[in-house]
Structure formats: C-alpha cells, structure tokens
N, C-alpha and C positions, 0 to 999 in steps of 0.2 A: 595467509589468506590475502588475497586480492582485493581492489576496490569492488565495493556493493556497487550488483546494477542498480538497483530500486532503493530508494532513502526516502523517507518521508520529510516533506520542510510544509512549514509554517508558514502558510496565507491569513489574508484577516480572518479571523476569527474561526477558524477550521485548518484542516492539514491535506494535501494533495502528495501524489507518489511521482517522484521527477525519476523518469529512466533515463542515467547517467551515458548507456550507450547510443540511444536515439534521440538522445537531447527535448525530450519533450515528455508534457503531465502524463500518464497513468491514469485510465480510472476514472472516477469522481471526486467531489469532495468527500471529509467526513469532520466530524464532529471530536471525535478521538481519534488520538495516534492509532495507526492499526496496526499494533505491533507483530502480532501474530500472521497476519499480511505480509508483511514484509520478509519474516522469517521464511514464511513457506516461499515466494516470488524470488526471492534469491538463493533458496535450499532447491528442493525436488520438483517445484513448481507441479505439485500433483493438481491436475483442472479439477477435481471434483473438491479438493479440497479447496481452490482459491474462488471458487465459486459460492462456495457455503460461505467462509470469512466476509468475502465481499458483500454478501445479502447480511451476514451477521452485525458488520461494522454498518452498513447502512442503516440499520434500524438500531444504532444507539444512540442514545443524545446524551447533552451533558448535564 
C-alpha cells in the first residue's frame, strides 16, 4: 500500500485532514479524529458516504 492521501493531524485542541497530494487542509475542523473519514477519503471515496461522516463528525463533541 502506498502513502495515504488524507491523514488526519492534530491542531490546538481539534484535528484537521491535510491532503498529502495538494499540500493543503481538507474540510473543517472537528473535535474527534474522524476515523471513519479518512478510511472512506482514501478507500472508495463514495460522495454520499463522505457527506453523511462529515455532517456525522461535525455534530460530535468531546
């Protein structure tokens, strides 16, 4: 397996998605890692799927 485009890293106090190929953040912040995020963004990248995750992870806090 090859380098992930999408990695989540750690900003103050929340996590941003840095895309490795375009050299820039992803997205929003979030509160938790979004692990499930990441798995689909680098897997199949199905849009209705990273569309739900991303409304999902936005409404969690910690």
């Amino acid at each position: 397996m090859g380098r992930r485009r999408f990695v989540a890293r750690g900003v103050p106090g929340r996590y941003r998605i840095w895309d490795n190929r375009r050299g820039r953040w992803w997205g929003e912040t979030y509160e938790l890692c979004p692990d499930e995020l990441l798995v689909e963004l680098n897997g199949a990248r199905d849009h209705a799927r990273v569309v739900a995750l991303v409304k999902r992870y936005r409404g969690l806090k910690r």
